[in-house]
RODO-2510 file (C-alpha; in nm, 4 decimals, decimal comma):
residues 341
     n   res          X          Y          Z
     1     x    -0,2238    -1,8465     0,5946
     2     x    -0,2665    -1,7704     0,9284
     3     x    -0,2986    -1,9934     1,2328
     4     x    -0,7059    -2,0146     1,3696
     5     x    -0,7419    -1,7707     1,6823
     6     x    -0,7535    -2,0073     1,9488
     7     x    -1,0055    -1,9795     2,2019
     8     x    -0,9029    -1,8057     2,5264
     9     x    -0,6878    -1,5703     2,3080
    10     x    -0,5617    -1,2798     2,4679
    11     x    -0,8168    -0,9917     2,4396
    12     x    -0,7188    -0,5871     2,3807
    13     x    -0,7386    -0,5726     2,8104
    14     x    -0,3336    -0,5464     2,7883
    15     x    -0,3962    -0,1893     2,5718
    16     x    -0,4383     0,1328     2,7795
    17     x    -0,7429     0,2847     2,7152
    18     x    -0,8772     0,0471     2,4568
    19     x    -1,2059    -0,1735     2,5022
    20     x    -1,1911    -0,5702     2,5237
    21     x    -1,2420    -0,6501     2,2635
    22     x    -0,6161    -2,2843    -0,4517
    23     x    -0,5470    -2,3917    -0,7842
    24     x    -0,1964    -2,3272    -0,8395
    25     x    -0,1564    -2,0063    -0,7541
    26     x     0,0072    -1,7122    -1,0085
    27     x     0,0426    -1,9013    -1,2602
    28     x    -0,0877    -1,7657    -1,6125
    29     x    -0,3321    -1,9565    -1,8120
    30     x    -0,1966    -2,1523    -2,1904
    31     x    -0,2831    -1,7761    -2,3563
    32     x    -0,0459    -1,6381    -2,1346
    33     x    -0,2889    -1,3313    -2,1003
    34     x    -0,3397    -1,2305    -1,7327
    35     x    -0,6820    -1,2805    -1,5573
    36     x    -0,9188    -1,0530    -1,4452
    37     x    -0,7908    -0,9947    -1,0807
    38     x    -0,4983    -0,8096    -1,3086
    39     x    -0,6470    -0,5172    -1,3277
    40     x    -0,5729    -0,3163    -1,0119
    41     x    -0,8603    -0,3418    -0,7703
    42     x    -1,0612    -0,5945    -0,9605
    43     x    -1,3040    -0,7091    -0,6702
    44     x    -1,2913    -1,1328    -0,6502
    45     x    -1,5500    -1,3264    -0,5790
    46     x    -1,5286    -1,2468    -0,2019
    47     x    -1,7019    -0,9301    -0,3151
    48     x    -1,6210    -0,5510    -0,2055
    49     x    -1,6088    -0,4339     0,1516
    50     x    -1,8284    -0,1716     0,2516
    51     x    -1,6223     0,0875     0,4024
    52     x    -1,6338     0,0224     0,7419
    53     x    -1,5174    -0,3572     0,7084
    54     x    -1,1198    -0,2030     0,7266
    55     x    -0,9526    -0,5346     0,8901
    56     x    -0,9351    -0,7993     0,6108
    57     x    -0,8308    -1,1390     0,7759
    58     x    -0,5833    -1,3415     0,5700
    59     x    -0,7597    -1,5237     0,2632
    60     x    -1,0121    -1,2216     0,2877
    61     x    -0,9229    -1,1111    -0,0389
    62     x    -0,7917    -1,4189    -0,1989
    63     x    -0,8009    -1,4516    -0,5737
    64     x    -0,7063    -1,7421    -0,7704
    65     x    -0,4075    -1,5659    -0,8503
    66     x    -0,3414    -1,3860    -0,5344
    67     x    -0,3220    -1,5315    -0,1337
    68     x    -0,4375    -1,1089    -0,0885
    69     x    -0,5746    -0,8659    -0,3206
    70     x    -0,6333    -0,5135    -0,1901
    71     x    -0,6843    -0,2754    -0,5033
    72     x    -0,8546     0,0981    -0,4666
    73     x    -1,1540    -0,0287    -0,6303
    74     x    -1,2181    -0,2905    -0,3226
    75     x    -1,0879    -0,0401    -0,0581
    76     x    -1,2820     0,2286    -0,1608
    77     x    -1,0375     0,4672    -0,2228
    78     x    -0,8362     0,6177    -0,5415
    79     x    -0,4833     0,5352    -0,5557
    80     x    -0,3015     0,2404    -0,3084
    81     x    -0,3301    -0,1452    -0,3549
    82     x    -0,1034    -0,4264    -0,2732
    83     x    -0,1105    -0,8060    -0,3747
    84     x     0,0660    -1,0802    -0,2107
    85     x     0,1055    -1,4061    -0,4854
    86     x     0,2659    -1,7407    -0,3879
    87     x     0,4736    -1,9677    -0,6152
    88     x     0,5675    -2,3410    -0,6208
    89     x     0,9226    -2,3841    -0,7137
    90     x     0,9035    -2,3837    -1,0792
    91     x     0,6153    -2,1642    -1,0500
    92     x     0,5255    -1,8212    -1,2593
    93     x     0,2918    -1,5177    -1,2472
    94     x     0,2133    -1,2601    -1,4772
    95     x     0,0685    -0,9465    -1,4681
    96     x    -0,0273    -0,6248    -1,6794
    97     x     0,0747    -0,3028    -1,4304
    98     x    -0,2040    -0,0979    -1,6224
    99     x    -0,2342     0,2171    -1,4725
   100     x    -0,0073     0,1612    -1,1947
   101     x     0,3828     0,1565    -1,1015
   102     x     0,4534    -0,1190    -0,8471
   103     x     0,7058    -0,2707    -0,6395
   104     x     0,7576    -0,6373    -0,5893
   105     x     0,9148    -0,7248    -0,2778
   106     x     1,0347    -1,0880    -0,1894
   107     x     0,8706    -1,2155     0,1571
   108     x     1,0252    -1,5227     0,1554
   109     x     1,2510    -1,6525    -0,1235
   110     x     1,3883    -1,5124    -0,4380
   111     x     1,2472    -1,4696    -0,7878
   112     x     1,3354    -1,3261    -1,1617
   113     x     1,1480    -1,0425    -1,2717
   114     x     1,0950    -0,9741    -1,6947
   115     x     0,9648    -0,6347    -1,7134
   116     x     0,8047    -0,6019    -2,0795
   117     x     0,7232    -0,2602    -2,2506
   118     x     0,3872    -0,2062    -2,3535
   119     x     0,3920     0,1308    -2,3718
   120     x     0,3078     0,3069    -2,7362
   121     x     0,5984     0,4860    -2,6882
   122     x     0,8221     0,1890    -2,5737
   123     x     1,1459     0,2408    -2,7702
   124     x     1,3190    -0,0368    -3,0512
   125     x     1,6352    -0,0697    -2,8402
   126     x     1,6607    -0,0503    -2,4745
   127     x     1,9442    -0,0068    -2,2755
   128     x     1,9728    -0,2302    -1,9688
   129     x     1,8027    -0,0305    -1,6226
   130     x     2,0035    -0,0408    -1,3037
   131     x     2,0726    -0,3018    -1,1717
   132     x     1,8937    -0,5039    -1,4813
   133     x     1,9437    -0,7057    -1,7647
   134     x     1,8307    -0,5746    -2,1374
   135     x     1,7090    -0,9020    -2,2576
   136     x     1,5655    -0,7608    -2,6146
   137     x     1,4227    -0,4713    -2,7180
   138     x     1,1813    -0,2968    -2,4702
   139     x     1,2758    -0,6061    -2,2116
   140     x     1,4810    -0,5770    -1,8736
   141     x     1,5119    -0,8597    -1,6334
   142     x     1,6291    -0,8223    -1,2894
   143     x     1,7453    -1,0878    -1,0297
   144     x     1,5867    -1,0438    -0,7007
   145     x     1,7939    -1,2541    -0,4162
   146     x     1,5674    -1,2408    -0,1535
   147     x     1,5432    -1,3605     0,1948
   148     x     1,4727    -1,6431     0,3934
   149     x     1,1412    -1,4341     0,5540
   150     x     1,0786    -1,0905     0,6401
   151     x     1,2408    -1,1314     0,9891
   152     x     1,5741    -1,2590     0,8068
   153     x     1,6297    -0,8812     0,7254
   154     x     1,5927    -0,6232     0,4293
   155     x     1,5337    -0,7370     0,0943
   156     x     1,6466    -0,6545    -0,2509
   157     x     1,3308    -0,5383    -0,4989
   158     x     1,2211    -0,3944    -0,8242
   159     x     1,0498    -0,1009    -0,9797
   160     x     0,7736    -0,2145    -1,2243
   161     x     0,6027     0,0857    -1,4114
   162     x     0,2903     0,1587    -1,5315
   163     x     0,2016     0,0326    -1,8751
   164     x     0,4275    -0,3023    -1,8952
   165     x     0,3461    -0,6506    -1,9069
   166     x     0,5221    -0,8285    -1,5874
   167     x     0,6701    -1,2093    -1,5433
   168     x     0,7678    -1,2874    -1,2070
   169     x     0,9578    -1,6859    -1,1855
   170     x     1,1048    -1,8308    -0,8966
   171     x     1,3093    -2,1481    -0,8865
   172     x     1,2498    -2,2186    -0,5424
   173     x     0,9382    -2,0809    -0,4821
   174     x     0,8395    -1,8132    -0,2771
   175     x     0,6103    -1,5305    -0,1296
   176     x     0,6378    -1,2036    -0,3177
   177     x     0,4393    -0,9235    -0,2291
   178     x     0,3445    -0,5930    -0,5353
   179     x     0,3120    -0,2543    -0,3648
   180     x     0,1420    -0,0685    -0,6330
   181     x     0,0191     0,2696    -0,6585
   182     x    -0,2161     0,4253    -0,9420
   183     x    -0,0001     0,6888    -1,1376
   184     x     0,0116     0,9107    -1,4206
   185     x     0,4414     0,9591    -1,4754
   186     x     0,5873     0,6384    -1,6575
   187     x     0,9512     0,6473    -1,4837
   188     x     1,2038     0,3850    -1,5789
   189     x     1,1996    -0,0135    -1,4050
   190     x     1,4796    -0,0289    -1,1818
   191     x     1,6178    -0,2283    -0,8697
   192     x     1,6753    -0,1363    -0,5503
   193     x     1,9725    -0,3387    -0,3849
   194     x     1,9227    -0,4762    -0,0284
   195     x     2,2227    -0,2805     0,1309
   196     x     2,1224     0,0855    -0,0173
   197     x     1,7697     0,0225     0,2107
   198     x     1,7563     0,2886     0,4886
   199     x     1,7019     0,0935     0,8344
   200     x     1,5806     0,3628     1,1346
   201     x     1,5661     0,3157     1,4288
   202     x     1,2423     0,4441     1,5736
   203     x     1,1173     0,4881     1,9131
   204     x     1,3011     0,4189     2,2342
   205     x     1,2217     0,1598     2,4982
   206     x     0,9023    -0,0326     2,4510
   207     x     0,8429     0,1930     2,1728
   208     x     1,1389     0,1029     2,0056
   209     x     1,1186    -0,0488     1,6544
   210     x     1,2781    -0,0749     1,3566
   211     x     1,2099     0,0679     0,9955
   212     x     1,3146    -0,0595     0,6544
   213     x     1,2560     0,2662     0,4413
   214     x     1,2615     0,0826     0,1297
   215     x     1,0152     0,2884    -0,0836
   216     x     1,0275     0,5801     0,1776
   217     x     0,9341     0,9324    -0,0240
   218     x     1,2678     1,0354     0,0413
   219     x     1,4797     0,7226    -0,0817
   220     x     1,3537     0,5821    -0,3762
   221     x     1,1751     0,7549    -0,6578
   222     x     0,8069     0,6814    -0,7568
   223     x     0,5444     0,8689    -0,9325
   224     x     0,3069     0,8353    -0,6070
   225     x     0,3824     0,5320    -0,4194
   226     x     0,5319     0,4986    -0,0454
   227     x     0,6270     0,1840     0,1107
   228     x     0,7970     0,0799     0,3903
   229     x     0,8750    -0,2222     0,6424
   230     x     0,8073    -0,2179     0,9879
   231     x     0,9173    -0,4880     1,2789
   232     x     0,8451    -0,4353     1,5969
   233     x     0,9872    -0,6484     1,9095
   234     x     0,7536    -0,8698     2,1303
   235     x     0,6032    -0,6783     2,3443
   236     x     0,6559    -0,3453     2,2401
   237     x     0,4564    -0,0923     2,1040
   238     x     0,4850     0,1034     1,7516
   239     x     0,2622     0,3157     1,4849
   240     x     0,2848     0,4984     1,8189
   241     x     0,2132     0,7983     1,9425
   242     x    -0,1206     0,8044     1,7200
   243     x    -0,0862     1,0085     1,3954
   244     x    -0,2769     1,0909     1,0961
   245     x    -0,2592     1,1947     0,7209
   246     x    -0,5876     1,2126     0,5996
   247     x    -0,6130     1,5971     0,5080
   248     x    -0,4195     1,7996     0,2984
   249     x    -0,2125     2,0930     0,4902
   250     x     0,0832     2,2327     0,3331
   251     x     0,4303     2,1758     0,4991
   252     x     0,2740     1,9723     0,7303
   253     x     0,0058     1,6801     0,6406
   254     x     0,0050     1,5102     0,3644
   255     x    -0,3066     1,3020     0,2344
   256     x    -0,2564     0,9446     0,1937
   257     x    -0,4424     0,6203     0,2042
   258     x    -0,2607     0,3299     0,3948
   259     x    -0,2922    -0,0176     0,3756
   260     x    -0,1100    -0,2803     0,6788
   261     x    -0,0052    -0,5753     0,5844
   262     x     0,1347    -0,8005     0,9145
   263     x     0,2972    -1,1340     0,9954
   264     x     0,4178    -1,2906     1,3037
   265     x     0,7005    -1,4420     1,4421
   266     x     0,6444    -1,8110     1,5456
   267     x     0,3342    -1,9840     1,5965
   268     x     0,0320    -1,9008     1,7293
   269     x     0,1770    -1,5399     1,7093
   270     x    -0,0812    -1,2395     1,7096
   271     x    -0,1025    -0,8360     1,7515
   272     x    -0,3427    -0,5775     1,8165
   273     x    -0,4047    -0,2511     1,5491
   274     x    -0,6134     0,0557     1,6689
   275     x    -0,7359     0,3188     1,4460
   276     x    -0,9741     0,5529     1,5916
   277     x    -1,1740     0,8539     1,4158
   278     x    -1,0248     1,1831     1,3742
   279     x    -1,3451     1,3480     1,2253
   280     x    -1,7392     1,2857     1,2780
   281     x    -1,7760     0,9066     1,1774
   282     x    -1,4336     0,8216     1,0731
   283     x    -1,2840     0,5368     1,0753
   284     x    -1,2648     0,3356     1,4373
   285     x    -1,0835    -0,0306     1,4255
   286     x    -0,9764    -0,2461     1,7274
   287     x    -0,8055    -0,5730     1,5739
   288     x    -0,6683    -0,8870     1,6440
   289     x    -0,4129    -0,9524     1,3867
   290     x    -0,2007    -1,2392     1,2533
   291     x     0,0383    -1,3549     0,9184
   292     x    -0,1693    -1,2007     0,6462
   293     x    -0,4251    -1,0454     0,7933
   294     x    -0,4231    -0,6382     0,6539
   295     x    -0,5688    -0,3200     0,7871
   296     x    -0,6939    -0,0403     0,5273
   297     x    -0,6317     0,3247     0,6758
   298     x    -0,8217     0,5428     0,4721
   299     x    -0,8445     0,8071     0,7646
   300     x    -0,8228     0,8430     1,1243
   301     x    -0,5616     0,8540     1,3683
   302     x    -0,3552     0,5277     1,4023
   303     x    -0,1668     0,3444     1,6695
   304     x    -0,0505     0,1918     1,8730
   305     x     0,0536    -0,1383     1,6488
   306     x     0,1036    -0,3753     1,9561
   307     x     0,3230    -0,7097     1,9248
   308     x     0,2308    -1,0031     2,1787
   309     x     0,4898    -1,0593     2,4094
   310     x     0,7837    -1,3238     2,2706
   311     x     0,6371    -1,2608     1,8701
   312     x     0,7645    -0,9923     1,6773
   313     x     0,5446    -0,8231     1,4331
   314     x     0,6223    -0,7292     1,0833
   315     x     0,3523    -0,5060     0,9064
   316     x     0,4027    -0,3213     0,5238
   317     x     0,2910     0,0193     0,4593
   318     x     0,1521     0,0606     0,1584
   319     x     0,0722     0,4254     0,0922
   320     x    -0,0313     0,7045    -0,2215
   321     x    -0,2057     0,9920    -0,2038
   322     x    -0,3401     1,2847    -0,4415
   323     x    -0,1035     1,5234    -0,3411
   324     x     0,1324     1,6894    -0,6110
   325     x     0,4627     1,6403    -0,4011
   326     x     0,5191     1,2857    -0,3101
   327     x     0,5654     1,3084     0,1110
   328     x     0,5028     1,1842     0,3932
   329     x     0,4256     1,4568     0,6118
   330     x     0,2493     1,3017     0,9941
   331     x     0,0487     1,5104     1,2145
   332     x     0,0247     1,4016     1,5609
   333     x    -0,2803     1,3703     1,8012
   334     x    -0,2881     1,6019     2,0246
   335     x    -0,2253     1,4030     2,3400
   336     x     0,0734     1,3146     2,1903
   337     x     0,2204     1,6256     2,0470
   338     x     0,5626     1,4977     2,1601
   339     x     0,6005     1,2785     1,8616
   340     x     0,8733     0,9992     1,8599
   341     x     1,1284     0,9700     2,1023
***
């Protein structure tokens, strides 16, 4: 949960150009059957956004189940959701993936992950996927290590997909965000060990950032999903220069929606996340940001991400598209037709 925005905060003055500006939770009920806000983009009691209310503040979207729940349904789009569910030590979720493959990724802490077969074409036997355990039939269990929190480094994960019935248990309790995308390909559950995670090095100066291409379209296979981890040092800049991918044009834009999901080093931390319109009443966000706030992209050019002075900012992108070739293809705006450097 974030800290309250104190008053006398900062306002967006320090940005060029830009205006001033539960119950337990996870854990599955005696049946053992998983609760509405299961099915991908099942809109809680906080109701549905209207499409211009694109900066959810953290418990926004706050389920019994889930400390954020972003589906398509709620962000009024087709294909890209993430949740964010917090355990007690001890503690244990469940979840039906439906008609979407998903990632979970430890935040903080480490958890087990039982990956059941629902499919109807879920075979007797199973043999064990990489990097995973073969329990029983149509079962695989992997062993996610973890990490401290997102600033402690990369993260080990696993590939959940679509049509399976999903246990996540952690001993020590911990935050554990699912990347999920809707899908049609069933591909096999697999993990994804911490040191086989692409870092980049991005930008230069007070530009310069770095990116954890995790789930990055071209180093780890997924039907449609993209994710990836960005931290950016106090005081620098990133999501920078301003780019879009909200149109389809071959070999060079790809069509995706995009959901940010930040959190700040040390207390009282906050950032600032600009998207501005790229066509006639597009979208157009100036926000304050802070641990678990999220941004939904559906359009528009976006950047800069900017992290306050002496806080880091983390942010995950959480991105899918209807395109036929899974990429990530960036169009610059054309101020900044120079792209990264």
């Amino acid at each position: 949960m974030s800290a309250p925005r104190p008053k006398g905060a900062p306002d967006a003055s320090g940005v060029p150009g830009v205006p001033d500006a539960s119950s337990t939770p996870g854990t599955p009920d005696a049946s053992g059957t998983p609760d509405a806000s299961d099915t991908p983009g099942t809109p809680g009691a906080s109701g549905t956004p209207g499409r211009r209310d694109l900066h959810l503040p953290a418990g926004a979207t706050a389920t019994a189940a889930y400390a954020l729940d972003i589906g398509p349904e709620r962000a009024g789009w087709a294909f890209s959701g993430l949740r964010v569910v917090e355990l007690g030590p001890g503690e244990a979720h469940v979840f039906g993936t439906a008609d979407s493959e998903w990632i979970v990724l430890p935040l903080a802490g480490g958890c087990t992950v039982r990956v059941t077969d629902t499919a109807a074409h879920a075979p007797a036997d199973v043999t064990a996927a990489a990097g995973g355990t073969a329990t029983a039939a149509g079962v695989t269990t992997f062993d996610l290590s973890g990490r401290k929190g997102v600033f402690d480094g990369v993260s080990d994960f696993a590939y959940v997909p679509r049509d399976a019935r999903v246990q996540i248990a952690s001993g020590a309790g911990g935050r554990f965000a699912l990347a999920g995308a809707k899908c049609e390909r069933r591909l096999p559950a697999r993990y994804g060990p911490a040191p086989e995670v692409p870092v980049e090095d991005r930008g230069s100066g007070r530009c310069a950032r770095k990116v954890r291409n995790f789930a990055a379209a071209d180093a780890f296979d997924c039907d449609r999903l993209i994710a990836v981890e960005v931290v950016t040092p106090g005081g620098n800049w990133s999501s920078y220069p301003p780019h879009k991918h909200d149109e389809h044009r071959p070999g060079e834009e790809s069509e995706l929606e995009e959901i940010y999901y930040f959190e700040i080093e040390g207390p009282n931390g906050l950032g600032y996340q600009r998207v501005f319109p790229s066509r006639e009443g597009g979208s157009d966000v100036l926000a304050e940001v802070r641990t678990g706030d999220a941004v939904l992209v559906p359009d528009g050019w976006h950047g800069p991400s900017v992290a306050q002075p002496g806080h880091a900012m983390y942010y995950l992108n959480v991105m899918a598209g209807p395109g036929g070739d899974r990429e990530w293809r960036i169009r610059f705006h054309p101020e900044h037709t120079e792209g990264y450097r």
